[in-house]
C-alpha positions as CSV (number, residue, x, y, z in Angstrom):
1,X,0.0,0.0,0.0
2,X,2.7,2.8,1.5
3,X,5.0,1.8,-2.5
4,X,1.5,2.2,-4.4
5,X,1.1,5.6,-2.7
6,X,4.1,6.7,-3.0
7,X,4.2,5.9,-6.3
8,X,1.2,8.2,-7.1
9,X,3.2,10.9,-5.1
10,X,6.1,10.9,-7.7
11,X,3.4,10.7,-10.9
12,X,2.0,14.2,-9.1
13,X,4.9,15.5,-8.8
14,X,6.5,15.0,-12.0
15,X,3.4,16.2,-13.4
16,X,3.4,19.1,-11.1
17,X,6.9,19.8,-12.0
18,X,6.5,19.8,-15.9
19,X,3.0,21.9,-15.5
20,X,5.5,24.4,-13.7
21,X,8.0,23.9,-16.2
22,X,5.6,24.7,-19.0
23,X,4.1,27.8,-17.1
24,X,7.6,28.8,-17.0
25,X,8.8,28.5,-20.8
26,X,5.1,30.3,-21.6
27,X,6.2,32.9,-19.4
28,X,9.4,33.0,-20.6
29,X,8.5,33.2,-24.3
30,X,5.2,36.0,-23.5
31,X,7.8,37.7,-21.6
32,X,10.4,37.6,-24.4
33,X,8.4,38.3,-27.5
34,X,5.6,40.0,-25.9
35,X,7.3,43.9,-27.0
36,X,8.1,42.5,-30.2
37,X,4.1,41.0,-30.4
38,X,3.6,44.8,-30.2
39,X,6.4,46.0,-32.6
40,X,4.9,43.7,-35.4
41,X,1.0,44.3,-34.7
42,X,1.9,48.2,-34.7
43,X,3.6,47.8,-37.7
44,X,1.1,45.8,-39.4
45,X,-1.3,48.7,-38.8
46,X,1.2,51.6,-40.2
47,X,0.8,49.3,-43.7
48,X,-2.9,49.0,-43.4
49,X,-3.4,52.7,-42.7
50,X,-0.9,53.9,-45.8
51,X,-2.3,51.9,-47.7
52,X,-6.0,52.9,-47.2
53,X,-4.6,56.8,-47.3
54,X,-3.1,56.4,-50.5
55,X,-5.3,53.8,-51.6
56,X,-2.5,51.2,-53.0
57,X,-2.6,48.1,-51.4
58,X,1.1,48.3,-50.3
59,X,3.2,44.7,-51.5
60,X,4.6,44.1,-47.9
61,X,1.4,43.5,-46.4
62,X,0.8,39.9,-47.6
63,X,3.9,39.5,-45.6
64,X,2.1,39.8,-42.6
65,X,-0.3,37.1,-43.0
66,X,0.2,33.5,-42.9
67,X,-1.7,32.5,-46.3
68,X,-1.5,35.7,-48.7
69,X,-5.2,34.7,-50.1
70,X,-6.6,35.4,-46.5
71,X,-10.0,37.1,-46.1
72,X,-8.0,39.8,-44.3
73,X,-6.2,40.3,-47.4
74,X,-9.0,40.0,-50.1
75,X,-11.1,42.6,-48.1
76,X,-8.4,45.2,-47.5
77,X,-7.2,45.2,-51.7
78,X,-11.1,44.8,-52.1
79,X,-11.9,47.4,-50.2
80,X,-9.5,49.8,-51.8
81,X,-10.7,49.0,-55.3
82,X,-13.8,49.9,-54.2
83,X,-12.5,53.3,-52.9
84,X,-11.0,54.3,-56.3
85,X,-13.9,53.6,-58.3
86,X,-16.5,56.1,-56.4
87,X,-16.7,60.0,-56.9
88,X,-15.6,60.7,-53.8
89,X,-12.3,61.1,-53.5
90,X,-11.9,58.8,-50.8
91,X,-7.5,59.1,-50.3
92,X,-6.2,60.6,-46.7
93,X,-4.9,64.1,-46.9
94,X,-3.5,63.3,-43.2
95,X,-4.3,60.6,-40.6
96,X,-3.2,59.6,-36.8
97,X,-3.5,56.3,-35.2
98,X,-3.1,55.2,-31.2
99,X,-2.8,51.8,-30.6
100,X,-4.2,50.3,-26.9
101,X,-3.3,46.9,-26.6
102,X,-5.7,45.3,-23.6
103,X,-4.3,42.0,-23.6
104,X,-1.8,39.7,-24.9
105,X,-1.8,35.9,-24.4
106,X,0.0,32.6,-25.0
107,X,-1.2,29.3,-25.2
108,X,1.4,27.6,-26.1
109,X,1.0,27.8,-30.5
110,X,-0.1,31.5,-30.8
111,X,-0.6,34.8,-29.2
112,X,-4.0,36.4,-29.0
113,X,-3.9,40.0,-28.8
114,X,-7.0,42.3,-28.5
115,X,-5.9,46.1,-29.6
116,X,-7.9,48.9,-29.8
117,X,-7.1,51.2,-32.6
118,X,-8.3,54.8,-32.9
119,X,-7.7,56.7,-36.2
120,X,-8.4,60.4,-36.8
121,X,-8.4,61.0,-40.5
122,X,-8.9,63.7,-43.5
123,X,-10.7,62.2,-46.6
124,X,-10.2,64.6,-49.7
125,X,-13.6,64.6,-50.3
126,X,-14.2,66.4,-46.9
127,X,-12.4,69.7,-47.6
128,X,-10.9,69.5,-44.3
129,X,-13.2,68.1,-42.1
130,X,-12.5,65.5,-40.3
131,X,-13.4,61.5,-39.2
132,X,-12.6,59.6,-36.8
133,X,-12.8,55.4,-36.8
134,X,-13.0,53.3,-33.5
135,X,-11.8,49.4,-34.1
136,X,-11.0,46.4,-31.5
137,X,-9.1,44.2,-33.3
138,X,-8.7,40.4,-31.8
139,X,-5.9,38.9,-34.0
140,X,-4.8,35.5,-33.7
141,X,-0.7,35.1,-34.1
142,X,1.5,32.8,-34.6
143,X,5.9,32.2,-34.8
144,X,7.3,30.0,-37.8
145,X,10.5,28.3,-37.2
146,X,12.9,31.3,-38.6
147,X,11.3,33.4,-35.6
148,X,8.7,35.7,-38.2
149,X,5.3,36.2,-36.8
150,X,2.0,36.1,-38.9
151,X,-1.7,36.7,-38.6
152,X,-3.7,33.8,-38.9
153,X,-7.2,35.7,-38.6
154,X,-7.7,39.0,-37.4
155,X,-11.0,39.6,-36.3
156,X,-12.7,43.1,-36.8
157,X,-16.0,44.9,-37.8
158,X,-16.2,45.5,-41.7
159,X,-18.9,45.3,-43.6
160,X,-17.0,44.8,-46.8
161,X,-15.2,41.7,-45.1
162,X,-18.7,40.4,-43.9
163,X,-20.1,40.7,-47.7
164,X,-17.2,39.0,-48.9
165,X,-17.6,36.1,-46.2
166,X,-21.5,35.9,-47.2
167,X,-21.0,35.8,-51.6
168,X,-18.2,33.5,-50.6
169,X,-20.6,30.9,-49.2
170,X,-22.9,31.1,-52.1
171,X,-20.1,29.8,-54.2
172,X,-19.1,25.8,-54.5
173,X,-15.8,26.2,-55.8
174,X,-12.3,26.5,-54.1
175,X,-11.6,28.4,-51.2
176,X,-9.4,30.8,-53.4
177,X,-11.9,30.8,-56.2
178,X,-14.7,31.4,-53.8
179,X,-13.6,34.8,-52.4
180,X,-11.6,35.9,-56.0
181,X,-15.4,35.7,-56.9
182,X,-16.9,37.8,-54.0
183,X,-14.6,40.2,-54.6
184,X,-15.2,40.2,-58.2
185,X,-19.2,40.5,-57.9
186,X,-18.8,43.5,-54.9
187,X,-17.0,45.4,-57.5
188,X,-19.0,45.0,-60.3
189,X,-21.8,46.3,-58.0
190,X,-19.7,48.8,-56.8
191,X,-19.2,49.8,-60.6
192,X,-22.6,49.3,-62.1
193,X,-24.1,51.6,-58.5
194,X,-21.3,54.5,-59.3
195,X,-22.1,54.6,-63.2
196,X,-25.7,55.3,-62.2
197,X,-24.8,58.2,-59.7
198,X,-22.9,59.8,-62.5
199,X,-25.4,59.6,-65.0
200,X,-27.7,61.5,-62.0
201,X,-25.0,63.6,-60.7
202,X,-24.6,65.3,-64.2
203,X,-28.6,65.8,-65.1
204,X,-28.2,67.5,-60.9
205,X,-25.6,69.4,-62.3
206,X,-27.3,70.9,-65.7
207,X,-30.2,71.6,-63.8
208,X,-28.4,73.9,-61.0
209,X,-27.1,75.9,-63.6
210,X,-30.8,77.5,-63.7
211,X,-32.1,75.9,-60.8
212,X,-31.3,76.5,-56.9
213,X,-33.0,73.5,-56.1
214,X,-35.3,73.3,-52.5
215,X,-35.5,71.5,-49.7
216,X,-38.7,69.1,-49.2
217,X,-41.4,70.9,-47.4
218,X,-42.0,69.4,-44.0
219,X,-45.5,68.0,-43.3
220,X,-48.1,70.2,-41.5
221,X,-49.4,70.1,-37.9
222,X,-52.8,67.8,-38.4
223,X,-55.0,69.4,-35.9
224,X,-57.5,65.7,-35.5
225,X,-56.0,62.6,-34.0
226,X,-52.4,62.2,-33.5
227,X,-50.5,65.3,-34.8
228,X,-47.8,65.5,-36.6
229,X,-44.6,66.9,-35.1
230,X,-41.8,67.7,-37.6
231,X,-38.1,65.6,-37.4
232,X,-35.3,67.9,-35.5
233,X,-32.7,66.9,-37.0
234,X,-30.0,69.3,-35.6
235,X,-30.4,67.5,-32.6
236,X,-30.3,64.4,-33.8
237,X,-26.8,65.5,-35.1
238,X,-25.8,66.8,-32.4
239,X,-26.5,63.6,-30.1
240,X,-24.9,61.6,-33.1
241,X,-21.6,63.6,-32.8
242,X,-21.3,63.6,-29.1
243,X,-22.1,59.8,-28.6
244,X,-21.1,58.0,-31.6
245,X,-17.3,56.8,-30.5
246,X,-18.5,57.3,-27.0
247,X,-21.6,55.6,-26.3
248,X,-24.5,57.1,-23.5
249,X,-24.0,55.1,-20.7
250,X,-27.9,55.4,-20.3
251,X,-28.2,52.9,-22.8
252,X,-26.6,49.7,-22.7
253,X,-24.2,48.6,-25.2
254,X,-24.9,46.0,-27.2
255,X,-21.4,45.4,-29.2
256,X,-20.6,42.6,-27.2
257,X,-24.2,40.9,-27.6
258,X,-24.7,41.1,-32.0
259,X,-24.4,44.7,-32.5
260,X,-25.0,48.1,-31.6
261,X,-26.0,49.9,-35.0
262,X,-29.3,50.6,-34.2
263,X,-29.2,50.7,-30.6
264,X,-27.5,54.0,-31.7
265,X,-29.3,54.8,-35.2
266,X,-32.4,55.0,-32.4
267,X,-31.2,56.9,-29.8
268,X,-30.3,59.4,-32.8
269,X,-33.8,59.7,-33.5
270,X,-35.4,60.1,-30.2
271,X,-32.9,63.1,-29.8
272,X,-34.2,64.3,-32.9
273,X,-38.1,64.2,-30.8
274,X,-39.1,60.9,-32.3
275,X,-41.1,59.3,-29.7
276,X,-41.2,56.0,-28.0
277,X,-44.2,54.1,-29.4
278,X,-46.1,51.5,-27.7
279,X,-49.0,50.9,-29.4
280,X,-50.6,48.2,-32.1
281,X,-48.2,45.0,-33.3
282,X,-45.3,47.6,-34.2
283,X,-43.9,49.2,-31.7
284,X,-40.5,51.3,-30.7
285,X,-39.3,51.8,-27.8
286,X,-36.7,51.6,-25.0
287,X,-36.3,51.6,-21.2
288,X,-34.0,49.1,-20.1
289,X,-32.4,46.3,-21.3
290,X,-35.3,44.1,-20.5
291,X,-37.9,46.3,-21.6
292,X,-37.6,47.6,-25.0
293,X,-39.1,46.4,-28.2
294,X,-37.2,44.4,-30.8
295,X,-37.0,47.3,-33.1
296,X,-34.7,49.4,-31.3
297,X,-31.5,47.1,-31.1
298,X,-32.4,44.9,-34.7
299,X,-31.9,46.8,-38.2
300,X,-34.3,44.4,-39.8
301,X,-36.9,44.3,-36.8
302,X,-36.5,48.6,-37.2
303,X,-36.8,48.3,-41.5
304,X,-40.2,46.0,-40.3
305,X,-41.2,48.3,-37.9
306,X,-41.2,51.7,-39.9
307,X,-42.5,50.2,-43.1
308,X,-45.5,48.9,-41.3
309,X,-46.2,52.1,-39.1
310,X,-46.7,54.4,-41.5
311,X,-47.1,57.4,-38.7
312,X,-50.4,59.1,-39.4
313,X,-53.5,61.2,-37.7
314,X,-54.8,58.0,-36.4
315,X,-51.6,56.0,-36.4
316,X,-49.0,56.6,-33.5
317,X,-45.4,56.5,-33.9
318,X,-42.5,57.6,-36.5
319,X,-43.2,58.3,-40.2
320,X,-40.2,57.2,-42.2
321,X,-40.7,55.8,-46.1
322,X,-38.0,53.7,-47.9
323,X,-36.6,56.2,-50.4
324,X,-33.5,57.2,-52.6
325,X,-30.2,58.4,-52.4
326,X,-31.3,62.3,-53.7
327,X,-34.2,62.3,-51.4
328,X,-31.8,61.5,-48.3
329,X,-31.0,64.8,-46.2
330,X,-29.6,65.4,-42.6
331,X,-30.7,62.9,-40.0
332,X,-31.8,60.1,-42.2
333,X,-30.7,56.5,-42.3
334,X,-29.3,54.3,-44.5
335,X,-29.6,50.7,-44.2
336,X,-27.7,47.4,-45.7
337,X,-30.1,44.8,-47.0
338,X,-29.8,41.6,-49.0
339,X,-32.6,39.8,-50.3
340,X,-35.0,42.1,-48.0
341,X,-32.9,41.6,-45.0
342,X,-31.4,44.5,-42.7
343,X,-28.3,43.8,-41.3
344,X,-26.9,47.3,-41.0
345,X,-28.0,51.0,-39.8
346,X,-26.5,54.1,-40.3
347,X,-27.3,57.8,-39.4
348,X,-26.6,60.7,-42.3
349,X,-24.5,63.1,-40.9
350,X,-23.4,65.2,-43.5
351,X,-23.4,66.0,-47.4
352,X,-20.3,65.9,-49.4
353,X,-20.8,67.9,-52.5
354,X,-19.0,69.8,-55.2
355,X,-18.6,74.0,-55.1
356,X,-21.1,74.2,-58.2
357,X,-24.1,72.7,-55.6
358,X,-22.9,74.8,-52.6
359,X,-26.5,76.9,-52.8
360,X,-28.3,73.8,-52.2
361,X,-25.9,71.1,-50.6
362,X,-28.4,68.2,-50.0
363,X,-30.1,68.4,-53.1
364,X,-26.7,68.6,-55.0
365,X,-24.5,66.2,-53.1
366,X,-22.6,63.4,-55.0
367,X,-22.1,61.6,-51.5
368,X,-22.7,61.8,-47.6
369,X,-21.0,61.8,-43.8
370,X,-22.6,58.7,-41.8
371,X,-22.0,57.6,-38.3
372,X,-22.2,54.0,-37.2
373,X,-21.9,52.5,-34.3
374,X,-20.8,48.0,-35.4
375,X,-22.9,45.2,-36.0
376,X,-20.7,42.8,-33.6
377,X,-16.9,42.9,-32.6
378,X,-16.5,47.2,-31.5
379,X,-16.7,49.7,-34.3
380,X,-17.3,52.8,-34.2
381,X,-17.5,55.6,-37.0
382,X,-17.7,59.3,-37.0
383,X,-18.3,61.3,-40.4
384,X,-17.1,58.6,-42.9
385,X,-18.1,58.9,-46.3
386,X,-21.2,56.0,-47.0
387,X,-18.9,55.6,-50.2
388,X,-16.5,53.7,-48.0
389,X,-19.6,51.5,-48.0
390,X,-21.0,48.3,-49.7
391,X,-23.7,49.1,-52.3
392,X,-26.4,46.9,-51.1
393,X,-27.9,50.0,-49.0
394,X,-31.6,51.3,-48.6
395,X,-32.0,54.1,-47.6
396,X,-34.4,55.2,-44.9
397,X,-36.6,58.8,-45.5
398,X,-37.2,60.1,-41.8
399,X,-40.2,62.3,-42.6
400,X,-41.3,62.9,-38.7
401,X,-43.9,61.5,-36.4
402,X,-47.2,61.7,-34.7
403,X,-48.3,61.3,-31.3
């Protein structure tokens, strides 16, 4: 009995004393390569962000990946592609970027490391004005034998990456083939959409020659009923600006539980006087995280609700219509959607137009300023051109409300 049990003793403790030993080398090895984790991750970003100012995928940066037909990849020289085929002129004239790296682990094969990444930037088609993008990258790492790091994944909120990742899985070919054709149908859509804003833009542009264009009159108090109370849309601006990389902690945050887009789209609109609605099968509204309706956290339960509400004299609630790209003005939303599904909301925050529509800005402008809020992993926006932008958007005509 006392050799059997002394026999388990030495099994624990060399088991104890090669769990330690491991712990150590892990420690060891975090400790060792943990500044140079840094180095390369910082690094890696510095390639990303020259390359998306001067839109030229730059050659290094399949160096920093372990298979150069990554999605990573595919969506940043997809992405750029898309850039240079819009009318906005979508280069940096300037950018900054701070990295905040909240944790670095080891397990043994690779290192996880979550980053937050906070760029300030100057599109050209701004004229100066600035945006300002909020990331949290999780990127997976890992050490080849000659001591090189690469990214095996690097998760982060992009809705051309997510479009990519959804063509690719209607396709039945090859891995590579699948997302060389993604990429290949996101551009032709990208192509075919900015062709048909051209052909408009120039019949806008004939006509301000003569024309000064005017803003759409708002709807008039109906004195029966509900009544209807006109959209402020300064203030919905204003809350948009203030709380868009900063969320109101008197909401909670849903990034970490599917998305916050809409959590935020809403609160937008209830700061422009929109007002909570609680009546009939469609409803909108928000007290705590327990008590709201579906509509204000879901982009497709919102496109349900506001197509159904249809805000009236005898009808409670927001008046919105689905609308067009000229029709959109301050305040309004834009939505993604494929095949009549709502993934994505956004809140129009300013027009970008040429010096020939300056008289009438949102009747003349070629593109707008949205802020987002992500769909999942934290991603935040502030003033970035919707050009940036897939081109499977609706867009959303906030007309007012009545109560």
């Amino acid at each position: 009995m006392k050799k059997t049990i002394s026999f388990l003793l030495a099994i624990v403790m060399t088991i104890s004393l090669q769990t330690v030993a491991l712990a150590q080398t892990n420690s060891q090895m975090l400790n060792s390569d943990y500044e140079e984790v840094k180095s390369f991750v910082s690094s890696y970003f510095d390639v990303i962000d020259k390359s998306l100012s001067e839109l030229s995928i730059s050659p290094e940066l399949k160096n920093y990946y372990k298979s150069e037909n990554c999605l990573e990849y595919i969506s940043i020289d997809t992405t750029i592609q898309h850039r240079l085929l819009q009318i906005s002129d979508l280069h940096y004239s300037d950018y900054k970027t701070t990295l905040s790296f909240e944790d670095i682990s080891y397990d043994g094969e690779s290192f996880n490391v979550i980053v937050d990444k906070n760029t300030d930037m100057y599109f050209n088609c701004f004229k100066g004005e600035p945006s300002s993008i909020y990331e949290r990258h999780i990127i997976d790492i890992v050490k080849s034998e000659n001591d090189t790091f690469r990214i095996v994944s690097d998760n982060y909120s992009d809705e051309i990456k997510d479009l990519l990742k959804l063509y690719r899985n209607f396709s039945n070919t090859t891995m590579t083939n699948n997302i060389e054709k993604a990429k290949n149908i996101l551009l032709q859509e990208s192509k075919n959409n900015v062709a048909l804003q051209k052909s408009e833009l120039e019949l806008l542009k004939n006509e301000a020659i003569d024309n000064k264009g005017k803003l759409p009159a708002e709807e008039k108090n109906i004195l029966s009923g509900f009544g209807f109370h006109a959209y402020n849309r300064n203030a919905a601006q204003s809350y948009a600006y203030t709380y868009v990389l900063s969320p109101n902690s008197s909401y909670v945050n849903f990034e970490s539980m599917g998305g916050n887009c809409t959590n935020f789209t809403s609160q937008c609109l209830r700061a422009g006087g929109i007002p909570f609605d609680e009546i009939g099968g469609h409803q909108w509204y928000y007290y705590n995280s327990t008590n709201r309706a579906p509509a204000w956290t879901s982009a497709n339960y919102f496109r349900t609700y506001y197509k159904n509400n249809v805000g009236s004299s005898s009808i409670k609630g927001i008046k919105a219509v689905t609308s067009d790209f000229a029709s959109m003005r301050l305040g309004d939303l834009v939505q993604l959607v494929s095949s009549g599904t709502a993934s994505h909301s956004m809140f129009i925050s300013s027009p970008i137009y040429d010096n020939w529509g300056s008289d009438d800005p949102w009747k003349y402008k070629y593109d707008v300023g949205i802020c987002q809020n992500s769909t999942s992993v934290a991603g935040r926006q502030k003033n970035i051109p919707l050009s940036t932008k897939p081109t499977n958007r609706e867009y959303v005509h906030i007309e007012g409300s009545y109560y």
